[in-house]
mmJSON file of the N, C-alpha and C atoms, coordinates in Angstrom:
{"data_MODEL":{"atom_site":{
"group_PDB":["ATOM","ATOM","ATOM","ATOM","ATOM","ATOM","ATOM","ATOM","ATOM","ATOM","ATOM","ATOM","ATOM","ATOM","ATOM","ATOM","ATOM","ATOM","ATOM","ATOM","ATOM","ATOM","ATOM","ATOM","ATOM","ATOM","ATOM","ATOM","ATOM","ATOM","ATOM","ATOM","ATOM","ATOM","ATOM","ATOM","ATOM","ATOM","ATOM","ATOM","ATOM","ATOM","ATOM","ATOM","ATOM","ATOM","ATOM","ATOM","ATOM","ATOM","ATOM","ATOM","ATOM","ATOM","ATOM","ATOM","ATOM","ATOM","ATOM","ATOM","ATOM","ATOM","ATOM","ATOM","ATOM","ATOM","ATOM","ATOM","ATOM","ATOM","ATOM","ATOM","ATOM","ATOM","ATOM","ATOM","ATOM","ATOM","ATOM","ATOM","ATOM","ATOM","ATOM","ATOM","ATOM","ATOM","ATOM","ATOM","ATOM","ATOM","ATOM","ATOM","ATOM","ATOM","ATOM","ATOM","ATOM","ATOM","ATOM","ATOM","ATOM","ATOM","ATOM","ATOM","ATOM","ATOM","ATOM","ATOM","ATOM","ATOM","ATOM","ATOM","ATOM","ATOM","ATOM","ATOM","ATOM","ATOM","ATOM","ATOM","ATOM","ATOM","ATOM","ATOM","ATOM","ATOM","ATOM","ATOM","ATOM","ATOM","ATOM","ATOM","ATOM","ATOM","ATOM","ATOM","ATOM","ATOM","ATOM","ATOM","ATOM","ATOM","ATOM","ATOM","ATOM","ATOM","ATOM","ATOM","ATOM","ATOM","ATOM","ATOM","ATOM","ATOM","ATOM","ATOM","ATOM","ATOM","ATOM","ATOM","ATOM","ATOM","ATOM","ATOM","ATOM","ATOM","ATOM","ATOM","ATOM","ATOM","ATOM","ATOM","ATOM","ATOM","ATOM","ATOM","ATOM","ATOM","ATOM","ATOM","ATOM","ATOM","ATOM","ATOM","ATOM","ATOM","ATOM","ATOM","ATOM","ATOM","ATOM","ATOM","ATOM","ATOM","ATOM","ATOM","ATOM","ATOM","ATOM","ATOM","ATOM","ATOM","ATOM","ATOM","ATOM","ATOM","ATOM","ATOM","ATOM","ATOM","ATOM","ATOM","ATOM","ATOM","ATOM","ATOM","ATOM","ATOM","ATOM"],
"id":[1,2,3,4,5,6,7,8,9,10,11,12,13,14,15,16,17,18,19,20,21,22,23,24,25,26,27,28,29,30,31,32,33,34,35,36,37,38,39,40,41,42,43,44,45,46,47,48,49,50,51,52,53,54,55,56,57,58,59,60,61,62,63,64,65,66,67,68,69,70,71,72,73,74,75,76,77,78,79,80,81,82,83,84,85,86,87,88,89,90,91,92,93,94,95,96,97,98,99,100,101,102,103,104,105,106,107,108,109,110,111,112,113,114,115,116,117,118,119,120,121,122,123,124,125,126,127,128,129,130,131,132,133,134,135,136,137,138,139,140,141,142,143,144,145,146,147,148,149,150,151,152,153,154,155,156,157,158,159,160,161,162,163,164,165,166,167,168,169,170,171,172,173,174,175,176,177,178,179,180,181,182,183,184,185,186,187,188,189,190,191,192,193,194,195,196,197,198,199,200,201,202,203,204,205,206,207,208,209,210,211,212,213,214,215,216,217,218,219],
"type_symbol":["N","C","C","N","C","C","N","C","C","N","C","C","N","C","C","N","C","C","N","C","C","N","C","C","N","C","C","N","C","C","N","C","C","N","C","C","N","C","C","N","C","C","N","C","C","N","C","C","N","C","C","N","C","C","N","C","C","N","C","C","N","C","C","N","C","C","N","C","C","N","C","C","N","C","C","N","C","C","N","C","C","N","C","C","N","C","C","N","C","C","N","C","C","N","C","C","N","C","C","N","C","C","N","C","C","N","C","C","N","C","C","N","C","C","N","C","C","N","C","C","N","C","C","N","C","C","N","C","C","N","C","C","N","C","C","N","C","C","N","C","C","N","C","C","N","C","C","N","C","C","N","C","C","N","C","C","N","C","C","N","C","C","N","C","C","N","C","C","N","C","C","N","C","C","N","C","C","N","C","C","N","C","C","N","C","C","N","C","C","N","C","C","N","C","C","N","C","C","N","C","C","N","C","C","N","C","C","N","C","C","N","C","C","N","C","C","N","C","C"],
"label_atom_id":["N","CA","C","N","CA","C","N","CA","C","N","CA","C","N","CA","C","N","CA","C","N","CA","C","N","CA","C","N","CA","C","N","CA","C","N","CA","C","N","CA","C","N","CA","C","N","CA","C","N","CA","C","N","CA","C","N","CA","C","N","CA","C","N","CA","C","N","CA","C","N","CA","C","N","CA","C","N","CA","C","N","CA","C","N","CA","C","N","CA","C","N","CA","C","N","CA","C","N","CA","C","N","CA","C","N","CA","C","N","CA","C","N","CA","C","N","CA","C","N","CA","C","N","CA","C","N","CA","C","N","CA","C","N","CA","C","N","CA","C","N","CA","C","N","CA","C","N","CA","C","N","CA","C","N","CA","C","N","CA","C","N","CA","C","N","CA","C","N","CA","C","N","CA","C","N","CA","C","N","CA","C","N","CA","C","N","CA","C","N","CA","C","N","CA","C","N","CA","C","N","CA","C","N","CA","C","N","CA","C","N","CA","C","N","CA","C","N","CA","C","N","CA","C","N","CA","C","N","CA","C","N","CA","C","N","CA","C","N","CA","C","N","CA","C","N","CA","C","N","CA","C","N","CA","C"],
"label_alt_id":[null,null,null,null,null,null,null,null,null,null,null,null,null,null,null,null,null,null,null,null,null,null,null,null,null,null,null,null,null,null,null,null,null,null,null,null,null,null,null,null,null,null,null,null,null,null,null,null,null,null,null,null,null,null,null,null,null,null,null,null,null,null,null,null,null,null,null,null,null,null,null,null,null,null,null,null,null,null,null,null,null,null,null,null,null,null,null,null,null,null,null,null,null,null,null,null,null,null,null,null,null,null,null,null,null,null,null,null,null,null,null,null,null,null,null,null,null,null,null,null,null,null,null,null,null,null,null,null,null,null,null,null,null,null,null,null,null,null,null,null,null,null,null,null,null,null,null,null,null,null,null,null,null,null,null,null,null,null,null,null,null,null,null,null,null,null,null,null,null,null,null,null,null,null,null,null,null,null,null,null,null,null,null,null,null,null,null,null,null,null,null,null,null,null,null,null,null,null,null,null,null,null,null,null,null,null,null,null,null,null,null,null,null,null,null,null,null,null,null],
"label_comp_id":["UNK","UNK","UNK","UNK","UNK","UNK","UNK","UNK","UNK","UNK","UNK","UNK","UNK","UNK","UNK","UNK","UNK","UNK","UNK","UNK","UNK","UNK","UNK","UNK","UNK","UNK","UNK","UNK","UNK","UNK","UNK","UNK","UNK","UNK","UNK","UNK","UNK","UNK","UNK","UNK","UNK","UNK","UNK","UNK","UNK","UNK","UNK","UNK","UNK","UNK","UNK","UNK","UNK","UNK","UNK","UNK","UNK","UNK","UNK","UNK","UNK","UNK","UNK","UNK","UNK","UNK","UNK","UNK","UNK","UNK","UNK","UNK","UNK","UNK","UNK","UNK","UNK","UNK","UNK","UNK","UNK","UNK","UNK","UNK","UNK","UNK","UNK","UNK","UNK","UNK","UNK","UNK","UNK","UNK","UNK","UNK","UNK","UNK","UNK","UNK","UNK","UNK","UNK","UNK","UNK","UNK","UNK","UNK","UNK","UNK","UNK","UNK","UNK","UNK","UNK","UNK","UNK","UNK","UNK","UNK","UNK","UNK","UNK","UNK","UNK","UNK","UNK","UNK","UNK","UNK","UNK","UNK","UNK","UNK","UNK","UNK","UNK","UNK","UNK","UNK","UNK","UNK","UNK","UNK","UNK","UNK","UNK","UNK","UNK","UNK","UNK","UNK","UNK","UNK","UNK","UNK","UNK","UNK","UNK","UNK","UNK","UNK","UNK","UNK","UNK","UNK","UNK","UNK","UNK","UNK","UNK","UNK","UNK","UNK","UNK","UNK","UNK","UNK","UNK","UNK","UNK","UNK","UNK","UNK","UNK","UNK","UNK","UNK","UNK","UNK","UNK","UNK","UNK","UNK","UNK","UNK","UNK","UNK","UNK","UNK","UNK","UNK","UNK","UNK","UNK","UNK","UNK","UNK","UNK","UNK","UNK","UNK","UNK","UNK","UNK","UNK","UNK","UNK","UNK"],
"label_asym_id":["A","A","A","A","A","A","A","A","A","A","A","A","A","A","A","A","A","A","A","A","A","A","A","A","A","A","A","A","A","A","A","A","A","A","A","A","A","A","A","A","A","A","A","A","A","A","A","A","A","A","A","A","A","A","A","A","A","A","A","A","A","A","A","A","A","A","A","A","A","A","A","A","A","A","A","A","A","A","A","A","A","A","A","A","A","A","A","A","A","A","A","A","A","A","A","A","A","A","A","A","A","A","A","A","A","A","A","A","A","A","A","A","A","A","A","A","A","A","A","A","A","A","A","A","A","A","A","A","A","A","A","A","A","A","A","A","A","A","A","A","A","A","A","A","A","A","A","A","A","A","A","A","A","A","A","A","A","A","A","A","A","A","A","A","A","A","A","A","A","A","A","A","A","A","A","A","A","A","A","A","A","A","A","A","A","A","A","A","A","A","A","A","A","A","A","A","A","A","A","A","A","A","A","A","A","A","A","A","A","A","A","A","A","A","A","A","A","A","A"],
"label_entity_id":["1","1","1","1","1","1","1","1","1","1","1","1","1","1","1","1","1","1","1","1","1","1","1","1","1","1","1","1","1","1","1","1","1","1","1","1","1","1","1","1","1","1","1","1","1","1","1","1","1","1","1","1","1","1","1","1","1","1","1","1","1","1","1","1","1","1","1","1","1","1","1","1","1","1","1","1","1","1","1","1","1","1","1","1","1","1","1","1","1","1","1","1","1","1","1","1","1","1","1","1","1","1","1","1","1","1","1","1","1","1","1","1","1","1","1","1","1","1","1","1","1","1","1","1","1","1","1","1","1","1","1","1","1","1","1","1","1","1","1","1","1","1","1","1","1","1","1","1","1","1","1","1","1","1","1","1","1","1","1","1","1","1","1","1","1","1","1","1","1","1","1","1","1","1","1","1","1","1","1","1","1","1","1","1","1","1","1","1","1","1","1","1","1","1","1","1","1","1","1","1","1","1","1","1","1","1","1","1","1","1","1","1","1","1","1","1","1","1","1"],
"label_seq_id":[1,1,1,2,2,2,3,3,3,4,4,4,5,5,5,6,6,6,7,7,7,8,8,8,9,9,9,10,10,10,11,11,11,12,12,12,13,13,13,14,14,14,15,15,15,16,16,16,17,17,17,18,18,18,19,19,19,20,20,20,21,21,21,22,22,22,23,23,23,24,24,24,25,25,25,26,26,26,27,27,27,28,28,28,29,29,29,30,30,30,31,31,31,32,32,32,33,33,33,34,34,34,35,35,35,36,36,36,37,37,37,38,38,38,39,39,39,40,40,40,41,41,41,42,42,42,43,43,43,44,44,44,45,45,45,46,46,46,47,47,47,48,48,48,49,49,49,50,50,50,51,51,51,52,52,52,53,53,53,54,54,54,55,55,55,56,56,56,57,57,57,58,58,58,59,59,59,60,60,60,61,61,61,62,62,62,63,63,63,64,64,64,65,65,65,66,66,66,67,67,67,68,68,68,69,69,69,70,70,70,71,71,71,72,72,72,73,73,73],
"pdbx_PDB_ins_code":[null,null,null,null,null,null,null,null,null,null,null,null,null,null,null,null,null,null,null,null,null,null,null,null,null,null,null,null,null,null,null,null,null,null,null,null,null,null,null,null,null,null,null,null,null,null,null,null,null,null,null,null,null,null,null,null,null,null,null,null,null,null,null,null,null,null,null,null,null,null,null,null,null,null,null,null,null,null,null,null,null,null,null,null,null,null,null,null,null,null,null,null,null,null,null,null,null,null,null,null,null,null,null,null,null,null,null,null,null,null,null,null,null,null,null,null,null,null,null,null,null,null,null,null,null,null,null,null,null,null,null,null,null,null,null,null,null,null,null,null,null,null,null,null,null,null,null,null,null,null,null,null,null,null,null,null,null,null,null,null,null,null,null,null,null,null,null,null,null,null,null,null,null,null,null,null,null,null,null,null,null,null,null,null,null,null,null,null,null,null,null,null,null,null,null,null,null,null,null,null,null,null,null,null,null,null,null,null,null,null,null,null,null,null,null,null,null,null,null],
"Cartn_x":[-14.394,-15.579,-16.294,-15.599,-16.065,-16.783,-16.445,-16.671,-16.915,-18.105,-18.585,-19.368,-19.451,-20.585,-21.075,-22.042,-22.496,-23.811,-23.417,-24.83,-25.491,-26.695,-27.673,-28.754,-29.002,-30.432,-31.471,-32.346,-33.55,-34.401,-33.811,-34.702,-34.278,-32.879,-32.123,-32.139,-32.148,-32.214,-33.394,-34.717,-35.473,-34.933,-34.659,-34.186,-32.712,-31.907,-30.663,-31.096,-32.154,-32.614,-32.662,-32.911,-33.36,-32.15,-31.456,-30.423,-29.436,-28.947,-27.637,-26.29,-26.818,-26.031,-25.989,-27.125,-27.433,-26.498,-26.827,-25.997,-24.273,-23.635,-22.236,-22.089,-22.475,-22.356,-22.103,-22.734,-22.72,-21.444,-21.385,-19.869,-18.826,-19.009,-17.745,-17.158,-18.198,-17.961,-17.128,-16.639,-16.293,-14.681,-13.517,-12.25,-12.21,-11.214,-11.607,-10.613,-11.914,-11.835,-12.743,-13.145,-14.006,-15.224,-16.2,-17.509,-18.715,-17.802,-19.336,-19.932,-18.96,-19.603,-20.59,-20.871,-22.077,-23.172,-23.496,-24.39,-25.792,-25.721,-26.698,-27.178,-25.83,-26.758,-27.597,-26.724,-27.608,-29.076,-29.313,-30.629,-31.328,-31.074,-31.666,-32.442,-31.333,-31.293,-32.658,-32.828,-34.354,-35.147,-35.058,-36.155,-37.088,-36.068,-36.984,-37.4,-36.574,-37.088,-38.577,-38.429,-39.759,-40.86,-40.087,-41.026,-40.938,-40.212,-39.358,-38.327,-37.833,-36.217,-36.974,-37.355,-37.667,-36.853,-37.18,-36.551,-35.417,-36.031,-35.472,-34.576,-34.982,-34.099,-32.848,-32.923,-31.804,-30.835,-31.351,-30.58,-29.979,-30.611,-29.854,-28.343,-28.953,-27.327,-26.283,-27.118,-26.003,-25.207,-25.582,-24.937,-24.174,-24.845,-23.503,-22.411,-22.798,-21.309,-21.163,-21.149,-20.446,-20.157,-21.666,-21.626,-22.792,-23.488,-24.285,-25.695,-26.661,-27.913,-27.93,-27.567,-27.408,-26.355,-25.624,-24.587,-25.367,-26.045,-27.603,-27.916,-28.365,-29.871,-30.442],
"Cartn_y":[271.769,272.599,272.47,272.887,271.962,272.898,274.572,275.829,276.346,276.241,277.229,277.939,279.485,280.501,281.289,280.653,281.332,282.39,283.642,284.834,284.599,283.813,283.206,284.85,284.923,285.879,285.552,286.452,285.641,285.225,284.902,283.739,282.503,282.427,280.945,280.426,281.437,281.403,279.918,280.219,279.192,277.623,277.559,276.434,275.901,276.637,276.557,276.09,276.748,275.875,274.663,273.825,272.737,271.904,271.859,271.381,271.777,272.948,273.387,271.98,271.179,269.982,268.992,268.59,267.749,268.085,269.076,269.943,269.813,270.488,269.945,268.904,267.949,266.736,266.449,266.632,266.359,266.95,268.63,269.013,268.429,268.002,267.265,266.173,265.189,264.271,264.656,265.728,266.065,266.87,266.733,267.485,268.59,269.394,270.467,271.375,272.58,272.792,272.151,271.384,270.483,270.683,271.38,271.405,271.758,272.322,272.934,271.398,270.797,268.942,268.21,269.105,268.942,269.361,270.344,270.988,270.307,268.813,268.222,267.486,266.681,266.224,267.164,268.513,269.421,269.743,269.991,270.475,268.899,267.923,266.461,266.651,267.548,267.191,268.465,269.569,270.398,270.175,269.059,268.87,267.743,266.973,265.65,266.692,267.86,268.277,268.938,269.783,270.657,269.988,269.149,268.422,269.042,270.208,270.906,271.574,272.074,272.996,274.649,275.189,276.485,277.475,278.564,279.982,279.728,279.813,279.727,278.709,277.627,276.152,276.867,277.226,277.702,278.67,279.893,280.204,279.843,278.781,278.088,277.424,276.695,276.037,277.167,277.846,278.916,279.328,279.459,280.48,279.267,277.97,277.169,276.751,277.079,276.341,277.666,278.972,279.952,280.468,280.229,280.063,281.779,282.594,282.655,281.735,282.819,281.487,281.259,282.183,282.207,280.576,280.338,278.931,277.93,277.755,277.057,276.758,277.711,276.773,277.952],
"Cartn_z":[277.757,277.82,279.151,279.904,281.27,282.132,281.815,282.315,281.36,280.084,279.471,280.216,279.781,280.149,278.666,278.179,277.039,277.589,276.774,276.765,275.781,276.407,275.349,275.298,273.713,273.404,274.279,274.051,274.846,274.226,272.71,271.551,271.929,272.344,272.642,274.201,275.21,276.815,277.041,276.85,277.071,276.721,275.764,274.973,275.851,276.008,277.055,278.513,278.553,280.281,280.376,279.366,279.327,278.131,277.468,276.392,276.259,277.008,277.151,278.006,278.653,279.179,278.226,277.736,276.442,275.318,274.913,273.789,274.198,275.037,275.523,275.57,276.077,275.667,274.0,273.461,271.719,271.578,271.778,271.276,271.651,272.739,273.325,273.144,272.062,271.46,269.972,269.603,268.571,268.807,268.058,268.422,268.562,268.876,269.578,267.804,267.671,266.619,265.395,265.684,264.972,264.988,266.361,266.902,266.092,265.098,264.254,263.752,263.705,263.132,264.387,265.145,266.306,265.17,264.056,264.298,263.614,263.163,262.918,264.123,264.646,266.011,266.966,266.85,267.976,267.242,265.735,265.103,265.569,266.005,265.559,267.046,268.137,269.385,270.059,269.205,269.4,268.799,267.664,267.035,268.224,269.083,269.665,270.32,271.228,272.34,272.128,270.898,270.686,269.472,268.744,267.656,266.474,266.193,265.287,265.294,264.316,264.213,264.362,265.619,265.232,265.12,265.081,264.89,266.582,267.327,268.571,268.599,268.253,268.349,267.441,266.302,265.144,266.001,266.727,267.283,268.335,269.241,269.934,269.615,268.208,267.957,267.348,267.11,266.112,267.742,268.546,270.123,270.566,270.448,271.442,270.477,269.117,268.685,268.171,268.881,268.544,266.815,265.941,264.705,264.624,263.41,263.212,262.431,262.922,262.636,261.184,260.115,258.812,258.409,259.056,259.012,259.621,260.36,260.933,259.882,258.944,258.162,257.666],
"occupancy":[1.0,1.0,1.0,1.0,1.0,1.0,1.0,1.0,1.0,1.0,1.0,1.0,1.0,1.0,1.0,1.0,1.0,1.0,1.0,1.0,1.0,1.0,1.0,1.0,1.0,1.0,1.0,1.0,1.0,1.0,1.0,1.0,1.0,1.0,1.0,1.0,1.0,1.0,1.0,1.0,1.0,1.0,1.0,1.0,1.0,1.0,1.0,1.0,1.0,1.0,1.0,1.0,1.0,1.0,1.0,1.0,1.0,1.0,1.0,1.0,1.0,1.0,1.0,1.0,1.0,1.0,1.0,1.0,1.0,1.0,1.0,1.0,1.0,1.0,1.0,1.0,1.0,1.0,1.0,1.0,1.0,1.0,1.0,1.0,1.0,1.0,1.0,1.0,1.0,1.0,1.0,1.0,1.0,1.0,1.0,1.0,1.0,1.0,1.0,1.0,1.0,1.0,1.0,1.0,1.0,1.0,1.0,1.0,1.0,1.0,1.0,1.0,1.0,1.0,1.0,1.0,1.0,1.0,1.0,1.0,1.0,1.0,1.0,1.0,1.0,1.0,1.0,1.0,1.0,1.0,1.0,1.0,1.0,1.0,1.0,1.0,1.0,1.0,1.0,1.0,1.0,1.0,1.0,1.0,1.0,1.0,1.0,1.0,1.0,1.0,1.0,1.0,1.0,1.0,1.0,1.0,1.0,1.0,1.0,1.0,1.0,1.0,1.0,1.0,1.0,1.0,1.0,1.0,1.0,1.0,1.0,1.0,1.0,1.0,1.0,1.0,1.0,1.0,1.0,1.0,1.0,1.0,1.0,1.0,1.0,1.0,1.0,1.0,1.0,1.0,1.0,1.0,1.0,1.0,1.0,1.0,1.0,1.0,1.0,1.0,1.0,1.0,1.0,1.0,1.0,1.0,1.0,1.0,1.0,1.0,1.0,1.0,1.0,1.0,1.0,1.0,1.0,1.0,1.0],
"B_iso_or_equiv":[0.0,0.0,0.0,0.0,0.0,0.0,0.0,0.0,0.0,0.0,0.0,0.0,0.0,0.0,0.0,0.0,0.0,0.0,0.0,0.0,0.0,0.0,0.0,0.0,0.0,0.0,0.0,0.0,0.0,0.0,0.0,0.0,0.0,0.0,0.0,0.0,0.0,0.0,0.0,0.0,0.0,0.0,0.0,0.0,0.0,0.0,0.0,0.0,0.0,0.0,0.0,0.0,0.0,0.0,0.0,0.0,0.0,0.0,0.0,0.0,0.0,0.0,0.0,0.0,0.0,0.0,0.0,0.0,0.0,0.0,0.0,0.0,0.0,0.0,0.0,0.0,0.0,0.0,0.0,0.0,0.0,0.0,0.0,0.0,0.0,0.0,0.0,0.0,0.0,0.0,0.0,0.0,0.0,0.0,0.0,0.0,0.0,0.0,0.0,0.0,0.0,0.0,0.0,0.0,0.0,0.0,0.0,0.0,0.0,0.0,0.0,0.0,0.0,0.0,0.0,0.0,0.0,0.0,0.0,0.0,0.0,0.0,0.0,0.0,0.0,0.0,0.0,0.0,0.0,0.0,0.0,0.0,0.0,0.0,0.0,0.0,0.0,0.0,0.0,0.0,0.0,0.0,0.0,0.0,0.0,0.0,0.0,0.0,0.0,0.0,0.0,0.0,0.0,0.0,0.0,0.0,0.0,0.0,0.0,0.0,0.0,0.0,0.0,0.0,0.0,0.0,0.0,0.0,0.0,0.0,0.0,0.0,0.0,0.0,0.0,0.0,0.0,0.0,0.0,0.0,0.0,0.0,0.0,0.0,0.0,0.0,0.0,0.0,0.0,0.0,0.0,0.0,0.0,0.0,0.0,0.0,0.0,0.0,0.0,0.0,0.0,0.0,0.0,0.0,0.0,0.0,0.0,0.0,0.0,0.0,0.0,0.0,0.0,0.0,0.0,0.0,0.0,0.0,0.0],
"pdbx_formal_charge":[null,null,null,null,null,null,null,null,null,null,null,null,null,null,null,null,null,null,null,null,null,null,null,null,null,null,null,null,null,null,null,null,null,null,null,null,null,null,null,null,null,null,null,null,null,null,null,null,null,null,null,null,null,null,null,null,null,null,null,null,null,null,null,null,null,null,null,null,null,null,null,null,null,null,null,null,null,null,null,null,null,null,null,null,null,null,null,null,null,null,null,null,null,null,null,null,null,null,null,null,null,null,null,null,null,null,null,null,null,null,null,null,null,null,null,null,null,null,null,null,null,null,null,null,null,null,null,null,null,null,null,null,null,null,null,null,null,null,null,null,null,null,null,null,null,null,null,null,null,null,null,null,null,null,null,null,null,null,null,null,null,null,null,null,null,null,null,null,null,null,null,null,null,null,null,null,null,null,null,null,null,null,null,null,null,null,null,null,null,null,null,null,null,null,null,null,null,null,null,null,null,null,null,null,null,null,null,null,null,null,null,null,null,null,null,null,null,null,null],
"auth_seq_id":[1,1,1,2,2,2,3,3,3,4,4,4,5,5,5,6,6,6,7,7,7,8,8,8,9,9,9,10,10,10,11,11,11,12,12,12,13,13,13,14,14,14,15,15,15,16,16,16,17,17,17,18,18,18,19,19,19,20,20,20,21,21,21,22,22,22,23,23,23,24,24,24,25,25,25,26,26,26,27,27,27,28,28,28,29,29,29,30,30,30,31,31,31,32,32,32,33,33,33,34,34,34,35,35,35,36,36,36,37,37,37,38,38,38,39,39,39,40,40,40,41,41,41,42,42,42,43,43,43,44,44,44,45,45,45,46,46,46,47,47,47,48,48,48,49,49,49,50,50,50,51,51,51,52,52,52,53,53,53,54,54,54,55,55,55,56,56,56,57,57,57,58,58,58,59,59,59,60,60,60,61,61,61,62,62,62,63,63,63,64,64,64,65,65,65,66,66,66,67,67,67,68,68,68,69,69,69,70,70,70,71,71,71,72,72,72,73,73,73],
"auth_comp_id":["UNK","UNK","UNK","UNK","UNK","UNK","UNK","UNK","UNK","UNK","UNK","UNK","UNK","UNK","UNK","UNK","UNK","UNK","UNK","UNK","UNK","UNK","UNK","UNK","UNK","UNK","UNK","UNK","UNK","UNK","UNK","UNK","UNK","UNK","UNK","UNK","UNK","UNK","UNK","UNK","UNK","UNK","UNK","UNK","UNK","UNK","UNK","UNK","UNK","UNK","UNK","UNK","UNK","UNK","UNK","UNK","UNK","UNK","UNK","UNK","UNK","UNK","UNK","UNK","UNK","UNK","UNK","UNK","UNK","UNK","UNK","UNK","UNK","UNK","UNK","UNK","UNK","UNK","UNK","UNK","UNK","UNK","UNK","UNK","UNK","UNK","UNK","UNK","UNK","UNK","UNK","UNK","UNK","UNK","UNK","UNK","UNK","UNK","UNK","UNK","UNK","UNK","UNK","UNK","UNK","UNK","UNK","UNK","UNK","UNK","UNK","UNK","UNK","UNK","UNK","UNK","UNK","UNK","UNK","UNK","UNK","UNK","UNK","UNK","UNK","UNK","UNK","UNK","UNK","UNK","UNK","UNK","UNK","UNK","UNK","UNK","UNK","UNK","UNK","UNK","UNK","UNK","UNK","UNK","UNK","UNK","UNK","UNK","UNK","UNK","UNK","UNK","UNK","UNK","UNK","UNK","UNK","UNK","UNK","UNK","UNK","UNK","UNK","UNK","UNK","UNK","UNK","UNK","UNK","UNK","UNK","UNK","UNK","UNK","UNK","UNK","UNK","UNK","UNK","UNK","UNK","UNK","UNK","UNK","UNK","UNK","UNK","UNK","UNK","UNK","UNK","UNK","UNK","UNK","UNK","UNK","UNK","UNK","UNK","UNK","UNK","UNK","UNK","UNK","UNK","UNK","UNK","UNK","UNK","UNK","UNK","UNK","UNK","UNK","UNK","UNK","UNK","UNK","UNK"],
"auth_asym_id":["A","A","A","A","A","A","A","A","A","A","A","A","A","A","A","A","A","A","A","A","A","A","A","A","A","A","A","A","A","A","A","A","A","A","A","A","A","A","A","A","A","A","A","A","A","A","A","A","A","A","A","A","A","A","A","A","A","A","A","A","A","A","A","A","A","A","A","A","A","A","A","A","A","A","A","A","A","A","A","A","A","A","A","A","A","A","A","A","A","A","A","A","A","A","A","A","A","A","A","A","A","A","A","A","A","A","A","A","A","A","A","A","A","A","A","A","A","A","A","A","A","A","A","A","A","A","A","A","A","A","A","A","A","A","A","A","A","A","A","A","A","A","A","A","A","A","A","A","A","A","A","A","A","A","A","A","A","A","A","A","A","A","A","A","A","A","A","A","A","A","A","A","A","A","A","A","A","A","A","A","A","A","A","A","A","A","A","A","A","A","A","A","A","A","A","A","A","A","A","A","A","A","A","A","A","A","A","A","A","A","A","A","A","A","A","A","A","A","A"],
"auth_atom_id":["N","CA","C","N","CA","C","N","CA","C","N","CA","C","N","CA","C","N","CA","C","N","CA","C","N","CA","C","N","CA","C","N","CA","C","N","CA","C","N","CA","C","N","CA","C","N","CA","C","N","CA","C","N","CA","C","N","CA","C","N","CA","C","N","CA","C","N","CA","C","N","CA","C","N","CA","C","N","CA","C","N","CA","C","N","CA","C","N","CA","C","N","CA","C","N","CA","C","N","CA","C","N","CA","C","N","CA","C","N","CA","C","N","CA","C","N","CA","C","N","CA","C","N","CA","C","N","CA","C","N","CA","C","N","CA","C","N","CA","C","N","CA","C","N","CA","C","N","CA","C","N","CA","C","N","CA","C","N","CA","C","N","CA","C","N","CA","C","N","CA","C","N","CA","C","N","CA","C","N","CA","C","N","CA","C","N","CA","C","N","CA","C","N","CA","C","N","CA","C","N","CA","C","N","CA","C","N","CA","C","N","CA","C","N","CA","C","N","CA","C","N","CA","C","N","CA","C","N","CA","C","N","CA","C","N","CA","C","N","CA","C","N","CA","C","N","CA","C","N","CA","C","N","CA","C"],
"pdbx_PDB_model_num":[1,1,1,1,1,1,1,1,1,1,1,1,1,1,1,1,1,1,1,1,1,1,1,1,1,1,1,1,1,1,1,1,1,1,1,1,1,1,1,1,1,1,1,1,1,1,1,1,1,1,1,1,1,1,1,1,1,1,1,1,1,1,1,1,1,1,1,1,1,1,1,1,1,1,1,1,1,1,1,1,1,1,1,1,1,1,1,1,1,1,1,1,1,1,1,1,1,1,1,1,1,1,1,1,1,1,1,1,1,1,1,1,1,1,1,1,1,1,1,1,1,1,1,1,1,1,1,1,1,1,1,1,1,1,1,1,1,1,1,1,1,1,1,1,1,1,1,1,1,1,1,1,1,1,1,1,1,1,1,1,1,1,1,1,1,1,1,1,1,1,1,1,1,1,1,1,1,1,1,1,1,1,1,1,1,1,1,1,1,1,1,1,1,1,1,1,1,1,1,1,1,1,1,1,1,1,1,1,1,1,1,1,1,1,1,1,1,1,1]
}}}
């Protein structure tokens, strides 16, 4: 994952400025095929950043592990 380019919404863009490196990191700790098993560390990983799981944060993880936000939460 060394050259992702994700088209973040511009509900998720803000949130990507700042946790999109953080966030790869997490997936990358996981097999390939496997990543959606990121998707608690990544909700764990906007909650420190913002102090909750928001609407925005949800779609954040739903866009980097290539999920919809409905499979989020």
């Amino acid at each position: 994952m060394s050259e992702t380019t994700i088209d973040f919404t511009p509900a998720a863009a803000g949130l990507a400025e700042t946790l999109l490196a953080p966030a790869l990191e997490i997936i990358a700790r996981y097999p390939e095929g496997r990543s959606r098993s990121a998707l608690l560390p990544l909700l764990h990983l906007v909650q420190t950043a913002e102090g909750h799981v928001s609407p925005n944060g949800v779609a954040f993880c739903a866009e980097v592990l290539g999920i919809n936000k409905a499979q989020v939460g």
